[in-house]
C-alpha positions as CSV (number, residue, x, y, z in Angstrom):
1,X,-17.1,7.2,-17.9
2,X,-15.5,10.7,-18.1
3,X,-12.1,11.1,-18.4
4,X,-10.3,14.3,-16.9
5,X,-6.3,14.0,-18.6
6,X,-4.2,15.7,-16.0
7,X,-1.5,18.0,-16.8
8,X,1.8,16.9,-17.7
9,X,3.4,19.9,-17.1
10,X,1.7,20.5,-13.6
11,X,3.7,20.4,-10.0
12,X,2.3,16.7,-8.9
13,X,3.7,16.2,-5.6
14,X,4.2,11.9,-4.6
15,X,4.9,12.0,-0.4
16,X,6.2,8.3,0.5
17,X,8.1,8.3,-3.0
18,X,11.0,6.3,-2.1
19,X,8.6,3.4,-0.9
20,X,7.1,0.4,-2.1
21,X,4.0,2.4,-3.3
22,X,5.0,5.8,-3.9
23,X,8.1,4.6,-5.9
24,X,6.0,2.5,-7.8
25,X,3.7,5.9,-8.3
26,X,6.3,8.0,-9.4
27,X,8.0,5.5,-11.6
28,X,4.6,5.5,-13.8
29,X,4.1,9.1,-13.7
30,X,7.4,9.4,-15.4
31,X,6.5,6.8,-17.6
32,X,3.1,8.4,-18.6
33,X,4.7,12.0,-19.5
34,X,4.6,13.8,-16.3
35,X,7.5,16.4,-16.1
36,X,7.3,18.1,-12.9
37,X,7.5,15.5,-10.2
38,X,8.2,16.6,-6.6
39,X,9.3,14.4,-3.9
40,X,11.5,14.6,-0.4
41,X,13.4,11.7,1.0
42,X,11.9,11.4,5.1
43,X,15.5,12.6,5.9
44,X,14.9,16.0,3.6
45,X,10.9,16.0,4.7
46,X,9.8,15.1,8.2
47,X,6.4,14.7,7.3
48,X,5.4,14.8,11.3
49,X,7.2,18.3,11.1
50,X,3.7,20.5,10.6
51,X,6.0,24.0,10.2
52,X,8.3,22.0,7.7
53,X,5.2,20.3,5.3
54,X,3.6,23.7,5.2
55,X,6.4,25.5,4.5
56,X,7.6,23.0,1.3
57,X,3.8,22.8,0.1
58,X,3.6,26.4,0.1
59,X,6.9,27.0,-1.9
60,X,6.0,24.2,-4.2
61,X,2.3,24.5,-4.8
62,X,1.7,21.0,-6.5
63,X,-2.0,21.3,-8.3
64,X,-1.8,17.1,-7.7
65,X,-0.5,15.1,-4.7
66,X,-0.9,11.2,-4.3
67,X,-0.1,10.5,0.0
68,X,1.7,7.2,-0.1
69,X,4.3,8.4,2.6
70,X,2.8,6.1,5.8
71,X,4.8,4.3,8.8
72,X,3.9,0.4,7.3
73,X,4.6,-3.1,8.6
74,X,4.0,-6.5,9.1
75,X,1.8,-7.9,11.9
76,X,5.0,-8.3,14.0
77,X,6.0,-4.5,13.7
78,X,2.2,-3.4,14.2
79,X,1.3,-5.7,17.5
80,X,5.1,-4.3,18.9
81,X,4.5,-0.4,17.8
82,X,1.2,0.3,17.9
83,X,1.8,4.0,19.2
84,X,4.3,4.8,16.6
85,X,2.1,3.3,13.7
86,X,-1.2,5.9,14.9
87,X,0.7,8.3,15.6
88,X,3.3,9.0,12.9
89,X,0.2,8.1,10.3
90,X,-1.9,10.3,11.2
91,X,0.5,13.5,12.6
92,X,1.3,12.9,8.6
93,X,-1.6,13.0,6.5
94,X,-2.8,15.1,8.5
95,X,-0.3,17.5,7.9
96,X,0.0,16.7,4.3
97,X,-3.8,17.2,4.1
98,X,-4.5,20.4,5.8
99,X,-1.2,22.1,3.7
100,X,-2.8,21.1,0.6
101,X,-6.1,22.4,1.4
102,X,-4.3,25.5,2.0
103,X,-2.1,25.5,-1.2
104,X,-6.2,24.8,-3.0
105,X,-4.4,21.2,-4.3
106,X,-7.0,20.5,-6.9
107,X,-7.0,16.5,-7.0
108,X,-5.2,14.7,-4.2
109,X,-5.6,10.9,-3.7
110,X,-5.1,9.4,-0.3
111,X,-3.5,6.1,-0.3
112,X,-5.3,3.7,2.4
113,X,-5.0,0.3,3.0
114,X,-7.5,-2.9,3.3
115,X,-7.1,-3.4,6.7
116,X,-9.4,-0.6,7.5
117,X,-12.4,-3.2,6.8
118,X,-13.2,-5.3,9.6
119,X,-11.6,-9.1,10.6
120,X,-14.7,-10.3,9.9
121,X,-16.3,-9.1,6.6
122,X,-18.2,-10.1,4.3
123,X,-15.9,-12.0,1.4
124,X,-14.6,-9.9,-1.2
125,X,-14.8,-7.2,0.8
126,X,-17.1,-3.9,-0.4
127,X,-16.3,-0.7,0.4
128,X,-19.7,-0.3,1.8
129,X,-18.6,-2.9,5.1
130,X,-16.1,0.2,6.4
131,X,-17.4,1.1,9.7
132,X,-19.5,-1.9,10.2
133,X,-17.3,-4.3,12.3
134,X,-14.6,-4.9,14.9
135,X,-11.1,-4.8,13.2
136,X,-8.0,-7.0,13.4
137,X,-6.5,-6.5,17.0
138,X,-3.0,-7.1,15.8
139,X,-3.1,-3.8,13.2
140,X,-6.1,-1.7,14.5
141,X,-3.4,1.1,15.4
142,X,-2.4,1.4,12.0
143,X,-5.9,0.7,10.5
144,X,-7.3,3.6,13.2
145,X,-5.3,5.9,11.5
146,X,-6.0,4.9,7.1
147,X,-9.7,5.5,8.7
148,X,-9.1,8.7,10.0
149,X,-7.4,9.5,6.2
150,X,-10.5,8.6,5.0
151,X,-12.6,10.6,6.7
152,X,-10.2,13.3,6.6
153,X,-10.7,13.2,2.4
154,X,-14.3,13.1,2.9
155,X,-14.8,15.8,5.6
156,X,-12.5,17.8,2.8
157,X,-14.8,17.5,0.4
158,X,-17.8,18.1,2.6
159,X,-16.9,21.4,4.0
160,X,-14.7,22.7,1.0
161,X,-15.8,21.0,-2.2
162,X,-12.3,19.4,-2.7
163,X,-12.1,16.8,-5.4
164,X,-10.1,14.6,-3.4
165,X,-10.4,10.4,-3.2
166,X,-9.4,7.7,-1.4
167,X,-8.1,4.5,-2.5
168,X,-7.3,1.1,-1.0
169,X,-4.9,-1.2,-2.0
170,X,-5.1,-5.0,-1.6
171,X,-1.4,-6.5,0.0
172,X,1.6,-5.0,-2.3
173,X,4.3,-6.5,-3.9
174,X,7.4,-5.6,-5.7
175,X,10.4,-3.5,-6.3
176,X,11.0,-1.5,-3.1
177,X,9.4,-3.6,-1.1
178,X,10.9,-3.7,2.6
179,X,12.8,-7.0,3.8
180,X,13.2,-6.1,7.0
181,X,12.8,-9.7,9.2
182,X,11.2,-7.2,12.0
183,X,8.9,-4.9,9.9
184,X,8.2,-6.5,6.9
185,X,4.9,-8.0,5.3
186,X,4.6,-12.0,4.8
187,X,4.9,-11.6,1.0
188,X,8.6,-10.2,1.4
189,X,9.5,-12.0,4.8
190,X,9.1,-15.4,2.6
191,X,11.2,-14.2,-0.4
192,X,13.8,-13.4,2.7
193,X,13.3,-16.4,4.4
194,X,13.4,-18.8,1.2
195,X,16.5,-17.1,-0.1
196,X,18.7,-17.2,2.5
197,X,17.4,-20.7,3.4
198,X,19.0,-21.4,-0.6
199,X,21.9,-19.6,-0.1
200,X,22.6,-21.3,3.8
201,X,21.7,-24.4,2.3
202,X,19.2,-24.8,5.3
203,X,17.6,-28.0,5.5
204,X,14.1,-26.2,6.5
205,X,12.3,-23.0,7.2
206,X,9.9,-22.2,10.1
207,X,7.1,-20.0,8.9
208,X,4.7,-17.7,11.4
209,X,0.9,-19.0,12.2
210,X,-1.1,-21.8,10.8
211,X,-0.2,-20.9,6.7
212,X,-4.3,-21.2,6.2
213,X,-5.2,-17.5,6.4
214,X,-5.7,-16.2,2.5
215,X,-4.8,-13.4,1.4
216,X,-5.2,-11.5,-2.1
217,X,-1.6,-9.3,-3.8
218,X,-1.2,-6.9,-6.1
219,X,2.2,-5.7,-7.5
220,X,2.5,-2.1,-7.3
221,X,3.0,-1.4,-11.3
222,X,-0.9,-2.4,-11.5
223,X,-1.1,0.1,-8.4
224,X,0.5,2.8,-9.8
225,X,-1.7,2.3,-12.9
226,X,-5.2,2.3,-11.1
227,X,-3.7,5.7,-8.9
228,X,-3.7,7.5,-12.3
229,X,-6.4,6.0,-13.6
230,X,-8.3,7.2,-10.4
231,X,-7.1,10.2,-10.2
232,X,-8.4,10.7,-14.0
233,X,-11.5,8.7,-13.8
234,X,-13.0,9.0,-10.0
235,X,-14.5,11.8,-8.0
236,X,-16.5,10.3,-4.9
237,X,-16.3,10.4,-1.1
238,X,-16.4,6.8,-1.2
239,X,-13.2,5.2,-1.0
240,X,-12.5,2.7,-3.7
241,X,-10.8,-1.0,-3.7
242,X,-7.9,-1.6,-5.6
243,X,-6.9,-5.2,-6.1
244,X,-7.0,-8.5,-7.9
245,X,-10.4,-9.9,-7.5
246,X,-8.1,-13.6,-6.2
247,X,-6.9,-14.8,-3.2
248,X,-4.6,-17.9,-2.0
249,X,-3.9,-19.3,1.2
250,X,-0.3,-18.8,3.0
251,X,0.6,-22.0,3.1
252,X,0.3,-21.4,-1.1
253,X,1.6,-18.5,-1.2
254,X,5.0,-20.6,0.9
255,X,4.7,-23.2,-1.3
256,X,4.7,-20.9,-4.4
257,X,8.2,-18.7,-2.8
258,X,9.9,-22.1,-2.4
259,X,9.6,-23.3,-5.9
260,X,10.7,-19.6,-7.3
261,X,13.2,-19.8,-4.9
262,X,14.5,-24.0,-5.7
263,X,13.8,-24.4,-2.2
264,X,13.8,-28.2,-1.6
265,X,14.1,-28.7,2.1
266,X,11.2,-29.0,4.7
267,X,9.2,-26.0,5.5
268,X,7.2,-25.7,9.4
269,X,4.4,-23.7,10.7
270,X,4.9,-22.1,13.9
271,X,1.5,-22.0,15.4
272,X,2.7,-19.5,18.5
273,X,2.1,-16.6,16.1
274,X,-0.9,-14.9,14.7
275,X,-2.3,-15.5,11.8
276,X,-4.1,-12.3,11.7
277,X,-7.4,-12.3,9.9
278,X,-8.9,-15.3,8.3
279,X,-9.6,-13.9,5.0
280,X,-9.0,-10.9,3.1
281,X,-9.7,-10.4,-0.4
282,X,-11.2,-7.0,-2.3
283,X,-14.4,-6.7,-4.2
284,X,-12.9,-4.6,-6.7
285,X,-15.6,-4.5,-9.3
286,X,-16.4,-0.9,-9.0
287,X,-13.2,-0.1,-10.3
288,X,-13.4,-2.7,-12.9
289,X,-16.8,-0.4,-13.8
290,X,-14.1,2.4,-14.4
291,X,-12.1,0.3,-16.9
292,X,-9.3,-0.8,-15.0
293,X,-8.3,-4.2,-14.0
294,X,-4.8,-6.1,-12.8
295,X,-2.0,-7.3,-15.4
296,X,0.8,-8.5,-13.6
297,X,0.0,-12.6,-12.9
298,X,1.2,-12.9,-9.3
299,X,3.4,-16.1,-10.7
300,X,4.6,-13.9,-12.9
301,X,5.2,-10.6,-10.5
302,X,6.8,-13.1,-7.7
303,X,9.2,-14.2,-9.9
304,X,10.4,-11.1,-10.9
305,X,10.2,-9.8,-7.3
306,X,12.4,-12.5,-6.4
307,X,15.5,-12.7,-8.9
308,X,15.6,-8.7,-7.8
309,X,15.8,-9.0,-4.5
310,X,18.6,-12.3,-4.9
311,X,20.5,-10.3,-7.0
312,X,20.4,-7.0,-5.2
313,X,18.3,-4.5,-7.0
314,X,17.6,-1.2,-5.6
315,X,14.7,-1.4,-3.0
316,X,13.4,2.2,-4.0
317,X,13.4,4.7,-6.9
């Protein structure tokens, strides 16, 4: 495995870095050395504003750039919004992307997502089975759009000979997460849920769908890891999984929240929602080939995530 050490010293430019991901990014890169960090707020940066991306790109020239910065949400948010999520995701990659093709960015990673694959693929879930099946109706908006990212990395490197990659994450957790009861993901909507259920001193808490769907989480420290490890170690069209390797169902994943939480009431299942797909976890053992694997126990990241979020921690970098 050959190891290419980016620069310290270089412009690296992290879009989305006040997010759950990008946050998480830019906290490593600090972490690992890396001096010349670039990053807007959406209020300084409209990254839908064409005129406004090129312009900063070109005055900045970052030589790396990781694209976290993406319009995310839960299946609530993505069944209600399903124009803003395809639009807004792809007016800004694509805007991000064809600026830094301009700039020459010499090694950009495109953050994705794992809802690109299909509802029903094959379990743990290979990069190979994009493309080969129908996708989840409740987020194909969004999903639409991380495919069009993808292919937007690969048709760089096709036609230009950019050494750019793509990566997808498995369901993030952690500091900067969004708690949003309309927008956010189930991992956060239960620490919500569960702690103000403590604090009301509720005597239950209704939960969305049937609780058996599984799904696999990472927390985004072991993200922002594998990004630079990536970004050092991986140079292929191909976009590569980024998760855990395990799964549990929802109804575990509740019952887990409530005991972090002290939770002792009743908890319900509203079967009037979606579930969403049955089963989602990563293959991830070609990134495993590259040396990289998880750290953070999701016992352990969970309750950590939830002590910050009870008392109040900042949701972003």
């Amino acid at each position: 495995m050959a190891v290419e050490t980016l620069d310290r010293s270089a412009p690296f430019y992290v879009a989305g870095h006040r997010g759950l991901a990008g946050g998480a990014v830019w906290r490593h890169l600090q972490d690992q050395g890396f001096d010349h960090l670039l990053g807007r707020s959406s209020t300084e940066l409209d990254l839908r504003d064409r005129d406004a991306v090129f312009e900063f790109l070109r005055r900045e020239r970052p030589r790396y750039v990781v694209m976290a910065a993406a319009r995310v949400g839960g299946i609530g948010a993505n069944s209600t919004h399903p124009v803003e999520f395809l639009s807004d995701n792809l007016q800004m990659q694509t805007n991000v992307l064809d600026a830094a093709h301009e700039i020459g960015v010499e090694r950009l990673l495109f953050l994705g997502s794992s809802c690109i694959y299909p509802k029903f693929a094959e379990q743990p879930i290979k990069e190979s089975s994009l493309l080969t099946g129908a996708l989840e109706p409740t987020n194909d908006a969004y999903a639409i759009a991380k495919i069009a990212g993808v292919m937007h990395v690969q048709a760089m490197r096709r036609e230009y000979g950019h050494r750019w990659i793509s990566a997808m994450p498995t369901n993030l957790y952690g500091p900067g997460d969004n708690y949003d009861p309309s927008s956010s993901h189930v991992l956060a909507a239960l620490i919500r849920r569960f702690a103000e259920a403590v604090r009301d001193q509720a005597p239950s808490v209704t939960n969305w769908g049937t609780g058996t769907p599984r799904r696999e989480f990472l927390h985004v420290s072991d993200l922002a890891s594998a990004v630079l490890h990536l970004m050092q170690t991986y140079d292929d069209p191909s976009p590569i999984n980024v998760g855990t390797g395990s799964d549990l169902s929802i109804k575990e994943l509740s019952d887990l929240v409530a005991q972090v939480s002290g939770f002792g009431g009743t908890v319900e299942w509203d079967e009037s929602k979606p579930d969403g797909t049955p089963r989602k976890v990563l293959d991830g053992s070609r990134l495993a080939g590259l040396g990289w694997r998880a750290r953070v126990g999701l016992s352990e990241g969970l309750s950590e995530t939830y002590s910050a979020y009870v008392e109040g921690a900042p949701a972003a970098c």
